[in-house]
C-alpha positions in Angstrom: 0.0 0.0 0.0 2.7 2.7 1.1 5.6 1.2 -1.5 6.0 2.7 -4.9 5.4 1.4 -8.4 9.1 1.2 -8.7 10.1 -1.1 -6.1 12.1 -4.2 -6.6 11.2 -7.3 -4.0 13.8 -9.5 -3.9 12.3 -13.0 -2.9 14.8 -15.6 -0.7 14.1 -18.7 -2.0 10.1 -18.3 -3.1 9.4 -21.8 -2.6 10.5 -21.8 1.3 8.4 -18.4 2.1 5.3 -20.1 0.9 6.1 -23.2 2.7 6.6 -21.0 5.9 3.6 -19.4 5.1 1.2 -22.7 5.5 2.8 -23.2 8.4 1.9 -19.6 9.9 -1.4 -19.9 8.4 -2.4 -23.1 10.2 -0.4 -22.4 13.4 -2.7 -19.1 13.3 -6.2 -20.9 12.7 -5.1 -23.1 15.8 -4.6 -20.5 17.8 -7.8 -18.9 16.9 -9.6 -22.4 17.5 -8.3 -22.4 20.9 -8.8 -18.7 21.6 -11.6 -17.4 23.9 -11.4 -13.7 22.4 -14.3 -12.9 20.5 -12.6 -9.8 18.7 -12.6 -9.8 15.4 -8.6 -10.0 14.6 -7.3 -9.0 11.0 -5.3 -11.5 9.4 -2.7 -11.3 6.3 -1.5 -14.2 4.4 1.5 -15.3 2.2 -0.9 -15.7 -0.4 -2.2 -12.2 0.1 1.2 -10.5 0.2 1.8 -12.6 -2.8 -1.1 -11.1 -4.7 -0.4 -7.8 -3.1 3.3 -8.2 -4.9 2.1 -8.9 -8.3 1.9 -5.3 -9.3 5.6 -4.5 -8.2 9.2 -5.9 -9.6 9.8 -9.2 -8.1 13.5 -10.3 -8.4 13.5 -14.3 -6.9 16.9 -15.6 -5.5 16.9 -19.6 -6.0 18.9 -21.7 -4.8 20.0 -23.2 -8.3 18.9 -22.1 -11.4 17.7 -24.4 -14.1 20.8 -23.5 -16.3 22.5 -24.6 -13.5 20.9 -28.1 -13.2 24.3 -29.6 -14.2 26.6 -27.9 -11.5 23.8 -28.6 -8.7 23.9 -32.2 -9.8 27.9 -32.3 -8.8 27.1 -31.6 -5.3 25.0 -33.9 -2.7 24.4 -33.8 1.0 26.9 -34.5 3.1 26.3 -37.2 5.3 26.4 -36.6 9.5 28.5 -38.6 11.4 27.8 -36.5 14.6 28.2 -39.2 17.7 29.9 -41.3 15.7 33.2 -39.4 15.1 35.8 -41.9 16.4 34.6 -44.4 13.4 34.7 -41.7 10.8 38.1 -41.7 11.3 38.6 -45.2 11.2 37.2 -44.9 8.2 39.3 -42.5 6.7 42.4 -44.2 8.2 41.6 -47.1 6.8 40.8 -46.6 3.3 43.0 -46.2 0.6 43.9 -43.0 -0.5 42.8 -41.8 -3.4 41.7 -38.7 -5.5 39.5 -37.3 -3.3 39.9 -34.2 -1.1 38.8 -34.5 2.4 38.3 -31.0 4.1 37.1 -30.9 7.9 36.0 -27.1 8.9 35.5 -27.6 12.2 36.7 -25.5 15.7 37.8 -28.8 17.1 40.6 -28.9 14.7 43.3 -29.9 17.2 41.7 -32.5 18.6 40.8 -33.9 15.0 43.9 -33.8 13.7 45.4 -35.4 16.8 43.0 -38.2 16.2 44.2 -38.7 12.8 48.1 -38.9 13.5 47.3 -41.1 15.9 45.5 -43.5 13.9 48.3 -43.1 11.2 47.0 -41.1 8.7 48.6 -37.8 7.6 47.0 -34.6 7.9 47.7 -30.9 7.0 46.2 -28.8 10.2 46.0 -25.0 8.8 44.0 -22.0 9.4 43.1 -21.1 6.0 43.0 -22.4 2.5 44.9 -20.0 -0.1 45.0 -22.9 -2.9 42.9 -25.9 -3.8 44.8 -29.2 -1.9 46.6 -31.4 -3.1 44.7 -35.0 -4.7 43.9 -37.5 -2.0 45.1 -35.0 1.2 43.3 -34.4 4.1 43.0 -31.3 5.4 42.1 -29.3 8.8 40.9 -26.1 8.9 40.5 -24.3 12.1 37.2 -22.1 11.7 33.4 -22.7 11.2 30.8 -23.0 8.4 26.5 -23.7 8.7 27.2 -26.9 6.4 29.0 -29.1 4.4 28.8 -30.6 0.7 30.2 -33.3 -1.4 31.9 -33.5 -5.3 31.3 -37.6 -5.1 35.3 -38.7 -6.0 36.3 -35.2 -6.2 35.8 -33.4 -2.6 34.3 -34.0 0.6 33.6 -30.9 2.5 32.3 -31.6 6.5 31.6 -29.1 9.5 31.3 -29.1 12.7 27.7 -29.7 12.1 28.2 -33.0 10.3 31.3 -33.7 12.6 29.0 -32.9 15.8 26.1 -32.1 15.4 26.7 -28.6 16.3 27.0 -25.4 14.6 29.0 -22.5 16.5 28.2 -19.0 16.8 30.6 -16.8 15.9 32.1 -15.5 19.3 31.7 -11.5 19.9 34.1 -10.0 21.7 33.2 -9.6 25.3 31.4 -6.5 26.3 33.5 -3.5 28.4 33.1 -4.4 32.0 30.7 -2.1 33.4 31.1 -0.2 36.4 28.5 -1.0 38.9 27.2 1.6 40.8 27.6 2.1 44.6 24.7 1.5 46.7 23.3 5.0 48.0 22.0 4.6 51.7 19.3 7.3 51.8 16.7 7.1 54.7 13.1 7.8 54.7 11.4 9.5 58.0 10.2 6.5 59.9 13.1 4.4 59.2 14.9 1.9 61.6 18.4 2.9 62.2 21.2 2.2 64.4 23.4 4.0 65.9 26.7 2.7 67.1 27.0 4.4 70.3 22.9 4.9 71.1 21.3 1.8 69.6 18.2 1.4 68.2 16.1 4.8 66.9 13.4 6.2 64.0 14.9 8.4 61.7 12.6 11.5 62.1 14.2 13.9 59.3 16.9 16.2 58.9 17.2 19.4 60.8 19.1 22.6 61.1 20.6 23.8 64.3 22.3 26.8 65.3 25.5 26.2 67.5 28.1 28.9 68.4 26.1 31.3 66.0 26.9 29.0 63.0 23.8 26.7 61.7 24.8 23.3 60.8 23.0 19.7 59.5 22.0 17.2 61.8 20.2 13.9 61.6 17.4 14.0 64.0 16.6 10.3 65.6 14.1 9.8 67.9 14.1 6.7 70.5 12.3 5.2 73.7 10.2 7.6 75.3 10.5 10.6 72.4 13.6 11.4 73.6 15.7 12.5 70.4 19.2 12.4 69.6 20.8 14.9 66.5 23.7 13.7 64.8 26.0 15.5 62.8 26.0 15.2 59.0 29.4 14.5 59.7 29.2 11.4 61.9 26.8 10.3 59.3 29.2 7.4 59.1 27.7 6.3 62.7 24.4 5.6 61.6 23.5 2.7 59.8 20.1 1.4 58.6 18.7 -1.4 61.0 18.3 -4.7 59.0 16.2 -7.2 61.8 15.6 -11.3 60.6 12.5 -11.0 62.2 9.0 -9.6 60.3 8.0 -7.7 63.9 9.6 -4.2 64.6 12.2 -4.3 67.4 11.7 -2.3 70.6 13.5 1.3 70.2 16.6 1.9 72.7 17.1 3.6 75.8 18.8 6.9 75.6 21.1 7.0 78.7 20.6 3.5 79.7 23.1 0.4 79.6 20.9 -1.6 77.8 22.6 -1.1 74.3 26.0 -1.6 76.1 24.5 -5.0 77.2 23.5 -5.9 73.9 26.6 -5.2 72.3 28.5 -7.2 74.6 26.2 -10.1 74.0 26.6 -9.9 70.3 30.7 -9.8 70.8 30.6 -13.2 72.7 28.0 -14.3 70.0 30.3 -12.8 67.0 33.6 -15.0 69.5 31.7 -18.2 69.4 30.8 -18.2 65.5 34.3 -17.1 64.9 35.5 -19.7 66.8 33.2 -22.0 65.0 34.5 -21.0 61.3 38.5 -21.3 62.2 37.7 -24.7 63.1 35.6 -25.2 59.9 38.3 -23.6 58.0 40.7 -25.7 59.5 39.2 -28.8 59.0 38.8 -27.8 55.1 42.5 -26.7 55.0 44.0 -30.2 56.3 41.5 -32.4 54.5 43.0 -34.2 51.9 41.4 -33.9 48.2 42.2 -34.8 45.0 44.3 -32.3 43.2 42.9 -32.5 39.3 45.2 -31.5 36.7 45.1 -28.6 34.0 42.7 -28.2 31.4 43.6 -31.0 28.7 43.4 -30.3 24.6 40.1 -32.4 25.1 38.8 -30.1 27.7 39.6 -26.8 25.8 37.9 -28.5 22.4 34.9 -29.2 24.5 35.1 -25.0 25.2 35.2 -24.2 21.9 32.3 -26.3 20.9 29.9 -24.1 23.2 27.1 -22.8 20.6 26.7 -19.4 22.7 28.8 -17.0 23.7 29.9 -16.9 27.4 28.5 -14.2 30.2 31.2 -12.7 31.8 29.5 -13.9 35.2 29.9 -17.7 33.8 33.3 -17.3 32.2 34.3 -16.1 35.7 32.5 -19.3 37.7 34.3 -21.3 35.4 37.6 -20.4 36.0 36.7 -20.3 40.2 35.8 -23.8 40.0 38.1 -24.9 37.6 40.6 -23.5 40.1 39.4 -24.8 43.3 39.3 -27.9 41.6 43.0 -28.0 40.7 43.6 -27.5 44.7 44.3 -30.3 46.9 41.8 -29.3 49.2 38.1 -30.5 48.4 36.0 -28.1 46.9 32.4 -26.8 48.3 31.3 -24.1 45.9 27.9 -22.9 45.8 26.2 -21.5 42.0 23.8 -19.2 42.1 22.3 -17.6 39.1 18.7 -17.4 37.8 17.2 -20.1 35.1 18.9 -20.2 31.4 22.1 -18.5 33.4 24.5 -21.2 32.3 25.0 -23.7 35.1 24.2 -26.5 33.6 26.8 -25.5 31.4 29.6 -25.0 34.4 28.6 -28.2 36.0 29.1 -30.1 32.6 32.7 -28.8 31.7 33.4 -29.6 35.3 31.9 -33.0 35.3 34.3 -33.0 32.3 37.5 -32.0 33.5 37.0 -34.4 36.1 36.5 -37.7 33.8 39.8 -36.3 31.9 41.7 -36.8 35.1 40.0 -40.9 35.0 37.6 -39.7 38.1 33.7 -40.5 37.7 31.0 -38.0 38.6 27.3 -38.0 40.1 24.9 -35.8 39.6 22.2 -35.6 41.7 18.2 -33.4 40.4 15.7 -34.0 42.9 13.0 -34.4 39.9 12.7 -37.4 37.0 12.1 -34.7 34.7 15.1 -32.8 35.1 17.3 -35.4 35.9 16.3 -36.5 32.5 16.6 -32.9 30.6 20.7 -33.0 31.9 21.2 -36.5 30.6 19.6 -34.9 27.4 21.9 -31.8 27.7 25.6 -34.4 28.4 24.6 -37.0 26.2 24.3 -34.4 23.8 27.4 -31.9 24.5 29.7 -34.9 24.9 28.7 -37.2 21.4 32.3 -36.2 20.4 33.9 -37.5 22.9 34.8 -41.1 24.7 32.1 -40.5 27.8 30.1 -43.1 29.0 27.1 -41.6 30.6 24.0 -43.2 32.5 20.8 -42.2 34.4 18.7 -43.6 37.0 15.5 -42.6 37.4 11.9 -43.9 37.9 11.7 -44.3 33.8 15.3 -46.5 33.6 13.8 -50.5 33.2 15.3 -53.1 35.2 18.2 -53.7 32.3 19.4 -50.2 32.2 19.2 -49.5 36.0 21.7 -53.1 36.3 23.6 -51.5 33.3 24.0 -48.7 35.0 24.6 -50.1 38.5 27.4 -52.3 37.0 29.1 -49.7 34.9 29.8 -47.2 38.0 30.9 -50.0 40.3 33.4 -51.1 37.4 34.1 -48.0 36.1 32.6 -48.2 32.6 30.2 -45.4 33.3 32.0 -41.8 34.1 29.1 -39.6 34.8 25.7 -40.6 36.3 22.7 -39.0 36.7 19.9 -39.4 38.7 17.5 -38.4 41.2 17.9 -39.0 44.9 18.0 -43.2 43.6 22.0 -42.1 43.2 22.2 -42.2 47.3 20.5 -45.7 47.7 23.2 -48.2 49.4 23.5 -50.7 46.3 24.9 -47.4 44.2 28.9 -48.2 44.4 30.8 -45.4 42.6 34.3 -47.1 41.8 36.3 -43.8 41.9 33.7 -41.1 42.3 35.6 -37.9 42.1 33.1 -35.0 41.5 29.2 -34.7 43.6 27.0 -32.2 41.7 24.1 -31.2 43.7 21.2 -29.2 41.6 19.0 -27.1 43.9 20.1 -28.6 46.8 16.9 -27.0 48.7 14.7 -29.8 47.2 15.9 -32.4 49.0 14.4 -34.1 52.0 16.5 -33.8 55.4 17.1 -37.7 55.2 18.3 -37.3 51.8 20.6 -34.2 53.1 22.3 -36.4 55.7 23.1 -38.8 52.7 24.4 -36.5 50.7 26.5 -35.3 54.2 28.3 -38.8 54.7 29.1 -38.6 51.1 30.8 -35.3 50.2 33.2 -35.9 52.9 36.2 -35.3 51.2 35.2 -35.1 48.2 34.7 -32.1 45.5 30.9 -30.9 45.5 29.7 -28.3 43.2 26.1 -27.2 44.3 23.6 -25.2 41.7 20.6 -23.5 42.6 18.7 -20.3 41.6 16.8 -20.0 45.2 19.1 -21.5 48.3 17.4 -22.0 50.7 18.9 -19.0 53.7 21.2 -21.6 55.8 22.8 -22.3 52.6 23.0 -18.9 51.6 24.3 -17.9 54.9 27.5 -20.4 54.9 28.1 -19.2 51.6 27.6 -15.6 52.3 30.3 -16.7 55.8 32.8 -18.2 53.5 32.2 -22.0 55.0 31.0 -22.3 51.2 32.7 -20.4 48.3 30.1 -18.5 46.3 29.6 -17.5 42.5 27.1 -15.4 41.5 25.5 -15.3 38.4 23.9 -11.4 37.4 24.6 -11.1 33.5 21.0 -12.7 31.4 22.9 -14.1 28.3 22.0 -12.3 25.0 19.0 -12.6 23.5 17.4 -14.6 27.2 13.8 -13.9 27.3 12.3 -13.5 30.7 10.4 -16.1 32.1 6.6 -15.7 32.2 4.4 -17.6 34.3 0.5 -18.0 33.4 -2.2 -19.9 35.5 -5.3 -21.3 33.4 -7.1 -24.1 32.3 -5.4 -27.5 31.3 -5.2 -26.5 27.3 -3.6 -29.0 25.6 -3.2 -26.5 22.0 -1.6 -24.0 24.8 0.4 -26.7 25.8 1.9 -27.7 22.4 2.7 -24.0 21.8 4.7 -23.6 24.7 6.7 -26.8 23.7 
């Protein structure tokens, strides 16, 4: 309506817009169906725009032309070998070398071309090509492309998405660190506050005096009784804002009386005692012998590289504190706290990782089926490329795979399990467990916390959770646990929305 006769439309690939638009067109008339508006909602179709188009310059960008049926008829697919990596190169190891080119654009070069040498065949690792290769070569390049193609005898052209199953976003670089900004302590008339010398009072404004015939700024505090006290703008320092663990307001203090001093003498012996508490936790943690793992291995920085998303700067900094407390000989207790779609699953898995690269096993525990079964999804997934066995146990595993399972932990065939709270059951024999993940530890029932008590002794526990529960919070926030917060949304993270309503099953399916 608005465009003028002149326009050009250029049209990606005709054929896939009207394909996209049946598929709007019926998702549309099921969300009408299932609607409960009576509104009368205007609705434009491909076909319409189509139609609308047909006065105007159309220019249509195909994917092949027909003059170009016999160069599209040179290339074909190329065939995905994603969890099945170690026979592809088998393969290419063991068959005779001919003609054909073999290219692998992949960001796992390294490790590819280190599987290669080691199954003794020879392969160029580079970073670009300048020139076509060589007949019968095979060839590395370190970078990424959406897909790969096939000359049949001439070329072979794979990517990571073939290799893996993956394709990788380009990584941005990361964004400035911002600065945040202090917290501002402004009081409100009627505000608790304390003072250090007075105690308790009600912030009742600020006032101007006049002393020695110059007016100055005071903070006027009222306590027990109305009597008020005025502080100098000066000594604002003094005051702090009361902050109680109790939902009733606490009684106001005593001007003139001890009964502040009394208090703050009872806190000191409190403040002894818990002081006394934490050097002795501190010093059991410091004499406790753990396993020391080692560095990061080629395997473990491939794995990196193969994350589809680009890193917060909150989870590249989690990382790197438990990849370092793990590398201590001390056993780690770290506590992850971030909201949903953060990225801890991600931090648990490249530390459930690092561990199995240093031959240790791992158990993770979710206190629900479904989500025990969503991170067996997410490892089975991120580690195809790799040699990891990994198991679950949970109320769907049959008999066969529950025995499977069972056996392959107590023999060590099975690196990482998964599982709900069947993982702390006395028949579950870890041979060398090295690494306890606990997701949202607040789930779990207190005879299920005294399990999991008698088993991280001495052992490295990484705990995720987007709501600790306060005790939990509280030996974090006391350094008995180490704590990483997470802040920073990743890009693009849309908030999560919660609706209450009628079981729809059409509502259902559209939020799947």
């Amino acid at each position: 309506d608005y465009l003028p006769s002149s326009t050009t439309i250029v049209l990606d690939d005709p054929a896939a817009l009207r394909l996209r638009g049946a598929r709007l067109r019926a998702e549309m008339s099921e969300y009408l169906a299932g609607s409960s508006s009576t509104e009368d909602i205007t609705q434009l179709y491909w076909e319409d725009i189509e139609s609308r188009l047909s006065g105007l310059r159309r220019l249509a960008l195909l994917p092949w032309s027909d003059e170009d049926e016999a160069v599209a008829s040179l290339f074909v697919p190329a065939q995905s070998r994603a969890g099945r990596i170690d026979a592809f190169v088998q393969e290419l190891s063991s068959t005779p070398v001919t003609g054909e080119r073999v290219v692998l654009v992949s960001y796992q070069s390294q490790r590819l071309a280190e599987l290669f040498e080691q199954s003794g065949r020879p392969v160029a690792s580079v970073e670009g090509l300048e020139h076509t290769p060589p007949p019968g070569s095979l060839s590395v390049v370190h970078g990424s492309l959406p897909h790969g193609w096939v000359i049949p005898g001439e070329l072979r052209l794979l990517t990571d998405s073939e290799l893996f199953g993956i394709v990788k976003q380009a990584r941005r670089q990361p964004r400035a660190a911002t600065r945040k900004e202090p917290y501002v302590l402004s009081y409100r008339p009627g505000d608790l506050v304390v003072h250090v010398d007075h105690g308790i009072g009600r912030f009742a404004g600020l006032t101007t005096l006049k002393t020695g015939g110059i007016e100055h700024e005071y903070l006027e505090i009222t306590y027990y009784g109305g009597d008020t006290l005025y502080v100098p703008t000066g000594q604002i320092h003094r005051v702090t804002r009361y902050v109680g663990g109790s939902e009733s307001a606490p009684r106001l203090s005593r001007l003139g009386s001890t009964e502040w001093e009394s208090t703050k003498q009872r806190v000191r012996q409190s403040t002894r005692a818990l002081a006394r508490e934490l050097i002795t936790l501190y010093a059991k943690r410091q004499i406790t012998e753990g396993y020391a793992f080692s560095q990061d291995t080629l395997w473990q920085q491939e794995l990196e590289a193969s994350f589809p998303y680009v890193e917060t700067r909150d989870q590249l900094e989690a990382i790197d504190a438990v990849k370092s407390d793990m590398e201590r000989n001390r056993p780690m207790d770290r506590l992850i706290c971030g909201d949903v779609g953060y990225g801890k699953t991600e931090i648990a898995l490249r530390a459930a990782f690092k561990a199995v690269m240093d031959g240790k096993q791992v158990a993770l525990l979710a206190p629900t089926t479904v989500l025990a079964q969503q991170h067996y999804t997410t490892f089975t997934e991120r580690l195809s490329a790799f040699p990891v066995r990994i198991a679950v146990l949970t109320r769907f595993s049959t008999p066969a795979q529950e025995r499977d399972a069972l056996d392959g932990i107590a023999t060590g065939v099975v690196d990482i399990l998964i599982g709900t709270h069947r993982l702390l059951q006395k028949d579950v024999v870890f041979k060398d467990l090295g690494l306890l993940i606990i997701d949202e530890e607040q789930r779990f029932g207190v005879m299920q916390k005294e399990a999991l008590r008698s088993m991280k002794a001495g052992l490295d526990t990484l705990t995720l959770s987007a709501t600790p529960i306060p005790r939990t919070l509280h030996m974090a926030l006391t350094g008995i646990r180490d704590l990483s917060t997470m802040e920073t949304p990743p890009e693009e993270r849309l908030a999560v929305r919660t609706h209450v309503g009628p079981y729809d099953p059409v509502l259902v399916r559209q939020a799947i």
